[in-house]
MIDOSE-1310 file (N, C-alpha, C; in nm, 2 decimals, decimal comma, always signed):
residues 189
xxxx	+0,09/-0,12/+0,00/+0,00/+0,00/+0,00/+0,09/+0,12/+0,00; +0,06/+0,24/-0,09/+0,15/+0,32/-0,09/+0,13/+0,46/+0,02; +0,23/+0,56/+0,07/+0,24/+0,63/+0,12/+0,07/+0,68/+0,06; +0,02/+0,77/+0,24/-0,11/+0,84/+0,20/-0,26/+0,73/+0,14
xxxx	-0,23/+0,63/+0,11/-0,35/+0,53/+0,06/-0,38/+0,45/+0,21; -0,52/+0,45/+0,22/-0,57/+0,34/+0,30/-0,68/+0,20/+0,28; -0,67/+0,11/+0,33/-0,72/-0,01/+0,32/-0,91/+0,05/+0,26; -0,99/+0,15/+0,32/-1,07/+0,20/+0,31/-1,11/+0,36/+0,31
xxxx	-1,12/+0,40/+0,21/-1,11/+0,54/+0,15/-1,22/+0,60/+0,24; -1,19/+0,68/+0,28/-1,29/+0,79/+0,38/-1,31/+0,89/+0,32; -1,46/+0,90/+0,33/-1,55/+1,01/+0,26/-1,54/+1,16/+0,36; -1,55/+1,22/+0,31/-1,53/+1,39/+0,38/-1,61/+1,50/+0,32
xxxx	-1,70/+1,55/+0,39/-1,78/+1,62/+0,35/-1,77/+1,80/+0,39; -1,71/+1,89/+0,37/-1,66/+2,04/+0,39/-1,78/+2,10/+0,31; -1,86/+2,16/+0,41/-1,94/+2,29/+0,37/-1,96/+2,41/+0,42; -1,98/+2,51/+0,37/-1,97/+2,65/+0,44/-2,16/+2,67/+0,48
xxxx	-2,16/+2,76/+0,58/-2,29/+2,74/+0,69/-2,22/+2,87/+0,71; -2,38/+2,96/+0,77/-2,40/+3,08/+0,83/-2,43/+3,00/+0,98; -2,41/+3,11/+1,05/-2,43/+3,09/+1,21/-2,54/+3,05/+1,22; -2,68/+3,07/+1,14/-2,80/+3,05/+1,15/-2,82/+2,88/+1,09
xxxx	-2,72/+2,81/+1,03/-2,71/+2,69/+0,99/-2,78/+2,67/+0,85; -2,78/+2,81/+0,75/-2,84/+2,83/+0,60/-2,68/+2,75/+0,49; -2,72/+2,69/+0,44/-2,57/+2,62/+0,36/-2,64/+2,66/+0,16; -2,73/+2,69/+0,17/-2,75/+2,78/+0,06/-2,81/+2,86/+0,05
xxxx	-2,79/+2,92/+0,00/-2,96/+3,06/-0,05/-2,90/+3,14/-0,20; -2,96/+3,22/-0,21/-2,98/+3,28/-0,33/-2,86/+3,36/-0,41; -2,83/+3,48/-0,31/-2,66/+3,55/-0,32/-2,55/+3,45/-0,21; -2,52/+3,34/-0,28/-2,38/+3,30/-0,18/-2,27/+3,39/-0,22
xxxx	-2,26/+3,47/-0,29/-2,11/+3,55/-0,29/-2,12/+3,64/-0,15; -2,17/+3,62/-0,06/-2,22/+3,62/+0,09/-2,12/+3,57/+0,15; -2,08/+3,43/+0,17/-2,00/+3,37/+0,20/-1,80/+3,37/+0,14; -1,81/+3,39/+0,01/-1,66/+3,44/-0,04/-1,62/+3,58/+0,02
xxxx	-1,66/+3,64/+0,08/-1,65/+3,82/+0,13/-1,56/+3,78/+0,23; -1,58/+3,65/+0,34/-1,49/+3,64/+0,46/-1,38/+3,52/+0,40; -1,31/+3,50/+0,30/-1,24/+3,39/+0,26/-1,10/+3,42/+0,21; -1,02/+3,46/+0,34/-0,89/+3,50/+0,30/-0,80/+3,41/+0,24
xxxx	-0,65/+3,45/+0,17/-0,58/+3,40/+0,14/-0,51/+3,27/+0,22; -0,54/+3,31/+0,36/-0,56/+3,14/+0,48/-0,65/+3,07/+0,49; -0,74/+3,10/+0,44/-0,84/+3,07/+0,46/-0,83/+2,94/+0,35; -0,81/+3,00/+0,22/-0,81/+2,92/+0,08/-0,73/+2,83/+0,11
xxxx	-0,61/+2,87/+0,15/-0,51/+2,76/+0,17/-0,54/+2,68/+0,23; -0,59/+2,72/+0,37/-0,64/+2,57/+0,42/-0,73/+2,46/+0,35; -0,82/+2,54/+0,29/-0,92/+2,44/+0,23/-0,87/+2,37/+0,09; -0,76/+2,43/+0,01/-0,65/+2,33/-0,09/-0,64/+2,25/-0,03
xxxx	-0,60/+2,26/+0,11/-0,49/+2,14/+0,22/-0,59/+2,04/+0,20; -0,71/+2,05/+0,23/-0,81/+1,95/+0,21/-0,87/+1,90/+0,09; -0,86/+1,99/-0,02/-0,89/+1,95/-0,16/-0,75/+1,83/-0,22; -0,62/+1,86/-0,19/-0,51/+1,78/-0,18/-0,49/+1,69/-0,09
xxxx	-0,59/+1,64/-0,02/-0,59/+1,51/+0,09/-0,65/+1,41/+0,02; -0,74/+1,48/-0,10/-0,84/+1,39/-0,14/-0,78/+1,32/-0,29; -0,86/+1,21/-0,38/-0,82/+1,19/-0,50/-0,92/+1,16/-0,55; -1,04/+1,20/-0,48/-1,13/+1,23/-0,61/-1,25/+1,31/-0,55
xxxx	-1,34/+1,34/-0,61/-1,47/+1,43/-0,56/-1,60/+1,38/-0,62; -1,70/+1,37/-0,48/-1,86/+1,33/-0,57/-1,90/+1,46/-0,56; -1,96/+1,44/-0,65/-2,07/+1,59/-0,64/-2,22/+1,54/-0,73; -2,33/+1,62/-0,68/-2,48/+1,59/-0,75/-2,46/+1,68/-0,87
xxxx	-2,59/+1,66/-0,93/-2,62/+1,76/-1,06/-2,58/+1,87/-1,04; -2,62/+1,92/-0,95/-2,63/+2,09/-0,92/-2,53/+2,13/-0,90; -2,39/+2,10/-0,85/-2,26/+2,14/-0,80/-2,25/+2,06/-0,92; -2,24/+2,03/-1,00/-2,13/+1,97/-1,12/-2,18/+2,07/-1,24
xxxx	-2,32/+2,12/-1,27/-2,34/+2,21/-1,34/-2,25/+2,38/-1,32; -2,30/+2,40/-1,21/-2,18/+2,51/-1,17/-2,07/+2,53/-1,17; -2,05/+2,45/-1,15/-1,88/+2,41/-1,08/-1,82/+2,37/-1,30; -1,86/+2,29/-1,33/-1,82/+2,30/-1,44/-1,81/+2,44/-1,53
xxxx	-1,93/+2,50/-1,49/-1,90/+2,64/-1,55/-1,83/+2,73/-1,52; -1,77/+2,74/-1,38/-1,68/+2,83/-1,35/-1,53/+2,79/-1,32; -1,51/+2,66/-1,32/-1,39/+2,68/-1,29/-1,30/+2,59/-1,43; -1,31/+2,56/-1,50/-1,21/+2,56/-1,63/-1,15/+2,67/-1,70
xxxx	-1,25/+2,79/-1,62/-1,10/+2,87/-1,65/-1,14/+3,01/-1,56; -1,09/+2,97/-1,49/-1,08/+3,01/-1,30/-0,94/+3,01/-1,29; -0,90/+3,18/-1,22/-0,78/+3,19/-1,20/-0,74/+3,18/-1,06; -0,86/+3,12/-0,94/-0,85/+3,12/-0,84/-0,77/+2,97/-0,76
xxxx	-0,68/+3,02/-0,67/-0,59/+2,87/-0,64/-0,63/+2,69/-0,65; -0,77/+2,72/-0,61/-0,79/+2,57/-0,62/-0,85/+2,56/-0,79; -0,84/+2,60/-0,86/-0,86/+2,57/-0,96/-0,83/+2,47/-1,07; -0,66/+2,46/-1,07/-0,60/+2,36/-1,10/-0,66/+2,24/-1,05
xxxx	-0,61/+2,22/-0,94/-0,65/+2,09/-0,82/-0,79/+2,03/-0,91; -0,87/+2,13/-0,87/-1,04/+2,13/-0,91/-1,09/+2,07/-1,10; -0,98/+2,09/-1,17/-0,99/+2,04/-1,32/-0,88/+1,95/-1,33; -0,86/+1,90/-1,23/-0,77/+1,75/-1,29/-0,81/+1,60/-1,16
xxxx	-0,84/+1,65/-1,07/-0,92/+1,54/-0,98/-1,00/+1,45/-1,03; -1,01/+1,37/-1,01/-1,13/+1,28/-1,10/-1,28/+1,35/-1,04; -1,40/+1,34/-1,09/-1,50/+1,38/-1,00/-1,62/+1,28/-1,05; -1,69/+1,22/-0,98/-1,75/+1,16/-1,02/-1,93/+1,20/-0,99
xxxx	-1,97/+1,19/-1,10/-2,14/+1,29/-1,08/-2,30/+1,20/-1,09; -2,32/+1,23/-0,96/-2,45/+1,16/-0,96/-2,54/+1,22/-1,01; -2,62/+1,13/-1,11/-2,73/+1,21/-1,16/-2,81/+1,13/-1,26; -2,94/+1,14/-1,23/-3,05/+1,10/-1,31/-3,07/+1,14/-1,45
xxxx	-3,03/+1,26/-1,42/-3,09/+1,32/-1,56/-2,96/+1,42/-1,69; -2,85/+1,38/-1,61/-2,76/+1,45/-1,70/-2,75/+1,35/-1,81; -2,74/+1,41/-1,92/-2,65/+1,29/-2,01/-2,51/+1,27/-2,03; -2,49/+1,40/-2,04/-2,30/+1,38/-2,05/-2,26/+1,45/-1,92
xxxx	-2,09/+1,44/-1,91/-2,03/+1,46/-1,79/-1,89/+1,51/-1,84; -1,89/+1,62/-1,91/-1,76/+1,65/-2,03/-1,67/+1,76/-1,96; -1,67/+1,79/-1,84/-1,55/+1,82/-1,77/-1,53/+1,75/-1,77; -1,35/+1,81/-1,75/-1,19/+1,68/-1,76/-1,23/+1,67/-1,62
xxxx	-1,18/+1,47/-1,65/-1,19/+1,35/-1,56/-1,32/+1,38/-1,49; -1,42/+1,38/-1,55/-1,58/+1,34/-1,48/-1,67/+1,21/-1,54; -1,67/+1,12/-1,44/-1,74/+1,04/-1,46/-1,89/+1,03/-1,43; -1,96/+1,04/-1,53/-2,09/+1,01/-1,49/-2,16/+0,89/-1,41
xxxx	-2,20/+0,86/-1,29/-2,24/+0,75/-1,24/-2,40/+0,79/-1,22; -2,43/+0,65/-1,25/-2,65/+0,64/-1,22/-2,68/+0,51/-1,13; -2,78/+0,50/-1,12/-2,81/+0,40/-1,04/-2,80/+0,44/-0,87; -2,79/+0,29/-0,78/-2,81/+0,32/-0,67/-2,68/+0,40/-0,59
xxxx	-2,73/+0,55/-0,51/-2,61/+0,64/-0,51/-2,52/+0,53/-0,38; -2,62/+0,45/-0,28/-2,55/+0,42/-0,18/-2,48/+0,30/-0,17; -2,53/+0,23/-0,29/-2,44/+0,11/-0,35/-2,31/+0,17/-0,46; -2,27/+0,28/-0,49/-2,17/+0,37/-0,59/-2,10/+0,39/-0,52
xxxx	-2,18/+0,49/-0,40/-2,06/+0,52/-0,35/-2,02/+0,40/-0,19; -2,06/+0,32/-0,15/-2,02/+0,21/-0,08/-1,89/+0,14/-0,17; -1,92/+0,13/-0,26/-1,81/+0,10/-0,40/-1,67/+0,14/-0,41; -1,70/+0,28/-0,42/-1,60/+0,38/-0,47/-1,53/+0,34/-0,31
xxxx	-1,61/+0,39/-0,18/-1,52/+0,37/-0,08/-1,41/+0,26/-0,02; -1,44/+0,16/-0,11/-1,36/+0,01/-0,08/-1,26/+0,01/-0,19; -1,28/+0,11/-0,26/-1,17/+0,08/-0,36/-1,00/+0,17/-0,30; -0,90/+0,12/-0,33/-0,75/+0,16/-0,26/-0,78/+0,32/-0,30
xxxx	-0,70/+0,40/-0,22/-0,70/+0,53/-0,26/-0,67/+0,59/-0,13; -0,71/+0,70/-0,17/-0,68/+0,86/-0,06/-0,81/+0,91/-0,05; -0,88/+0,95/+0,04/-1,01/+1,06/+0,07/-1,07/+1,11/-0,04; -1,21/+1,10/+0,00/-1,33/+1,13/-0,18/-1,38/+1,26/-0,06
xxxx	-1,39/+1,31/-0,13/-1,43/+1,43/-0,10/-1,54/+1,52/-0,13; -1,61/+1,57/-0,04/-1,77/+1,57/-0,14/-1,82/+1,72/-0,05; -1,80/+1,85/-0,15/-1,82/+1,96/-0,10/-2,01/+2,06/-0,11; -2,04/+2,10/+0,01/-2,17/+2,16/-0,03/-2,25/+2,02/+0,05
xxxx	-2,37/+2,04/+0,10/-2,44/+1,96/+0,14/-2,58/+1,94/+0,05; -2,61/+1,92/-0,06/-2,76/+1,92/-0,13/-2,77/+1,78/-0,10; -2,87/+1,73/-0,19/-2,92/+1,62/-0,19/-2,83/+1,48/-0,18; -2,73/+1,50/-0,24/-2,64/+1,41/-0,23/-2,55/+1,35/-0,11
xxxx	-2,52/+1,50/-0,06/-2,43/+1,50/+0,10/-2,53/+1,45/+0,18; -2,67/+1,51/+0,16/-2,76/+1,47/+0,29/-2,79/+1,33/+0,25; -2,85/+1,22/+0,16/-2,81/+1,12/+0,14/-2,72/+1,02/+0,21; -2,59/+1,08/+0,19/-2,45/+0,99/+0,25/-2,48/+1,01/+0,36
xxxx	-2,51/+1,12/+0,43/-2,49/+1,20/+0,56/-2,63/+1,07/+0,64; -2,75/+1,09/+0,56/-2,88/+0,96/+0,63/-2,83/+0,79/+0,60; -2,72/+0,76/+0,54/-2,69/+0,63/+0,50/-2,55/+0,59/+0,58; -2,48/+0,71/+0,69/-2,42/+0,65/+0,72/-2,28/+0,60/+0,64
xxxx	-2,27/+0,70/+0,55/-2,16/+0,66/+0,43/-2,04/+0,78/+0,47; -2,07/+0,86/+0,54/-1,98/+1,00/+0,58/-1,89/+0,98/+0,67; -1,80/+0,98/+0,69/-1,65/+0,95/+0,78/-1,63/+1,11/+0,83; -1,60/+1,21/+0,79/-1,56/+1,35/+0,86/-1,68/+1,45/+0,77
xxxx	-1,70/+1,53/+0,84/-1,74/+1,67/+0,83/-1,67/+1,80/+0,85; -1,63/+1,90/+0,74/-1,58/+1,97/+0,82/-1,69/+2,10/+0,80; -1,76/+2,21/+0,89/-1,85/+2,30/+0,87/-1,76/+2,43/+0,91; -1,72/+2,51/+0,80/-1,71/+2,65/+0,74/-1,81/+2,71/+0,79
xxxx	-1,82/+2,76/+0,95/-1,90/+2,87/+0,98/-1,90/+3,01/+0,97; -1,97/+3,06/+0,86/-1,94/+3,20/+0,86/-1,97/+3,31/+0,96; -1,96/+3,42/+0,96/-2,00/+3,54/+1,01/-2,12/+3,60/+1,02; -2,24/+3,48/+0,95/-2,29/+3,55/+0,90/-2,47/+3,48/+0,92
xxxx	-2,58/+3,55/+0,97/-2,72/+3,53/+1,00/-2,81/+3,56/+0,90; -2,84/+3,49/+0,80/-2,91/+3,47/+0,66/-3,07/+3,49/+0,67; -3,13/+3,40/+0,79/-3,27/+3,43/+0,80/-3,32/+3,36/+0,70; -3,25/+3,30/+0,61/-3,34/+3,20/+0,50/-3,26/+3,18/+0,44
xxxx	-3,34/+3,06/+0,36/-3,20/+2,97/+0,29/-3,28/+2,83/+0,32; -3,19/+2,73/+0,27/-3,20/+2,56/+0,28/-3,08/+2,53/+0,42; -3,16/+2,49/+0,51/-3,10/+2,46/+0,64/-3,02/+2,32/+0,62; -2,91/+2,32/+0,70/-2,83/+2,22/+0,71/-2,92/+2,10/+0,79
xxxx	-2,94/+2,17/+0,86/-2,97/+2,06/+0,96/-3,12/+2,08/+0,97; -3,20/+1,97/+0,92/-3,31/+1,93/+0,90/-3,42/+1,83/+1,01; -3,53/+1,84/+0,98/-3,60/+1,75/+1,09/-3,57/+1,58/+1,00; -3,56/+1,55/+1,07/-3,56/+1,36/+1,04/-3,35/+1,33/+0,99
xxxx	-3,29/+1,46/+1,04/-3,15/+1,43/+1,02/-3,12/+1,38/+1,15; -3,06/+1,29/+1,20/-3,02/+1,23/+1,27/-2,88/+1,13/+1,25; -2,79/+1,20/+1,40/-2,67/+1,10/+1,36/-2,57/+1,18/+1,49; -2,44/+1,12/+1,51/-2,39/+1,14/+1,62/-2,25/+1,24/+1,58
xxxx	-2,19/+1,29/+1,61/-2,07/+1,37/+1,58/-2,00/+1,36/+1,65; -1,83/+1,36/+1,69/-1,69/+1,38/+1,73/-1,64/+1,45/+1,70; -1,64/+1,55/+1,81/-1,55/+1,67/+1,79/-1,38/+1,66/+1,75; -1,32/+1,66/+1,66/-1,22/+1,65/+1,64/-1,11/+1,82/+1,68
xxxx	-1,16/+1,89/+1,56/-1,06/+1,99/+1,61/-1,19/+2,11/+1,56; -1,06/+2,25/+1,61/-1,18/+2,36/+1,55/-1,06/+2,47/+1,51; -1,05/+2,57/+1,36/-0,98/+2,68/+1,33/-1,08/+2,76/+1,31; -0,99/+2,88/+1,35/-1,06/+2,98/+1,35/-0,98/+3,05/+1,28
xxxx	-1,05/+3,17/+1,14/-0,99/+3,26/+1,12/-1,03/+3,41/+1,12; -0,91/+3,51/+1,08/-0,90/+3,63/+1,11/-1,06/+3,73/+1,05; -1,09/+3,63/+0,94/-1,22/+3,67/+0,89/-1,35/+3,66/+0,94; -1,31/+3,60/+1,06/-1,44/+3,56/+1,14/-1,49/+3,41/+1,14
xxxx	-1,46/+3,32/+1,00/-1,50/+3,17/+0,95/-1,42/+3,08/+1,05; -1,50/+3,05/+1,07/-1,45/+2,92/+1,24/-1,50/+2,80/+1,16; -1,41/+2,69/+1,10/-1,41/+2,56/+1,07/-1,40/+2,46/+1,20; -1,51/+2,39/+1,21/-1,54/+2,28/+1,34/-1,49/+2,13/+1,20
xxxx	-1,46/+2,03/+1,29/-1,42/+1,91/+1,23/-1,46/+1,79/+1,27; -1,58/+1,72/+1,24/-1,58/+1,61/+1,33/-1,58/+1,50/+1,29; -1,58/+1,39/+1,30/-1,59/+1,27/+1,27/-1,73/+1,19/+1,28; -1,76/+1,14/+1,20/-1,85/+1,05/+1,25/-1,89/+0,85/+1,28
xxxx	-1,83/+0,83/+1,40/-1,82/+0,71/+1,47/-1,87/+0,61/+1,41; -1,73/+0,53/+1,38/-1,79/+0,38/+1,28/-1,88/+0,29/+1,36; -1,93/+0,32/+1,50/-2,04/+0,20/+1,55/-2,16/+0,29/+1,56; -2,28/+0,20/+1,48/-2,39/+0,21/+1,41/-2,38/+0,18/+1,24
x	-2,25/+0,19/+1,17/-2,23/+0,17/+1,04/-2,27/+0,08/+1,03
């Protein structure tokens, strides 16, 4: 087994959250306002832990449109990763190294996780995150708290979410965004 690979690939889920616990709404350039140059770096450190990325429809639509030619640091990183995209209804998946996957998500990605590797990585919490997150498929969390009380939006944390957390560690930066880190405990898997 080589340097950095483990027996079983652990999934990691990093989203950014207002204090009020909104993880989307309408103007997110809300949340890039507090996202310093430390800030970015740290979250590279975590986009380079990983060797590959799931993402749903909705984050692969966007995400393909802005960042192939994005001058911003993780950008590189972000167009050469493999990423692999759940979705019903896409047909193609024609960003570099995207694989389209269909079928059952929690049999895909149960899959993807037993295969040798380094950390899959899966950013933003929609339908997909919350999925893994109810199946029991999510190994770490890291939540990007901003500065910031939205009053509306799509709540992170929902009625019939249910599950245990391990506080691991917590950074804080000069911008105000306080990243919490937890784990979530392999008894119940």
């Amino acid at each position: 087994m080589s340097k950095g690979h483990q027996l079983m690939r652990k999934l990691i889920e990093s989203t950014l959250i207002s204090v009020d616990g909104v993880f989307a709404e309408t103007d997110f350039s809300k949340f890039f306002a507090y996202q310093d140059e430390t800030y970015l770096r740290d979250g590279l450190g975590l986009l380079l832990s990983g060797d590959a990325i799931l993402m749903g429809r909705s984050t692969y639509e966007s995400w393909a449109k802005i960042w192939p030619r994005s001058p911003h640091p993780w950008a590189e990183r972000l167009n050469t990763i493999p990423k692999y995209v759940f979705s019903s209804t896409l047909e193609t998946a024609s960003w570099n190294n995207s694989t389209l996957v269909r079928g059952d998500v929690v049999a895909e990605v149960s899959r993807l996780k037993q295969q040798e590797g380094s950390n899959l990585l899966i950013f933003g919490h929609g339908l997909l995150g919350e999925t893994l997150l109810k199946h029991h498929l999510l190994d770490g969390l890291d939540l990007s708290v901003h500065p910031l009380v939205l009053g509306h939006g799509r709540q992170f944390l929902r009625e019939g979410l249910n599950t245990t957390l391990k506080f691991v560690a917590a950074k804080s930066f000069s911008t105000g965004i306080v990243t919490l880190t937890y784990e979530l405990p392999s008894e119940g898997r």
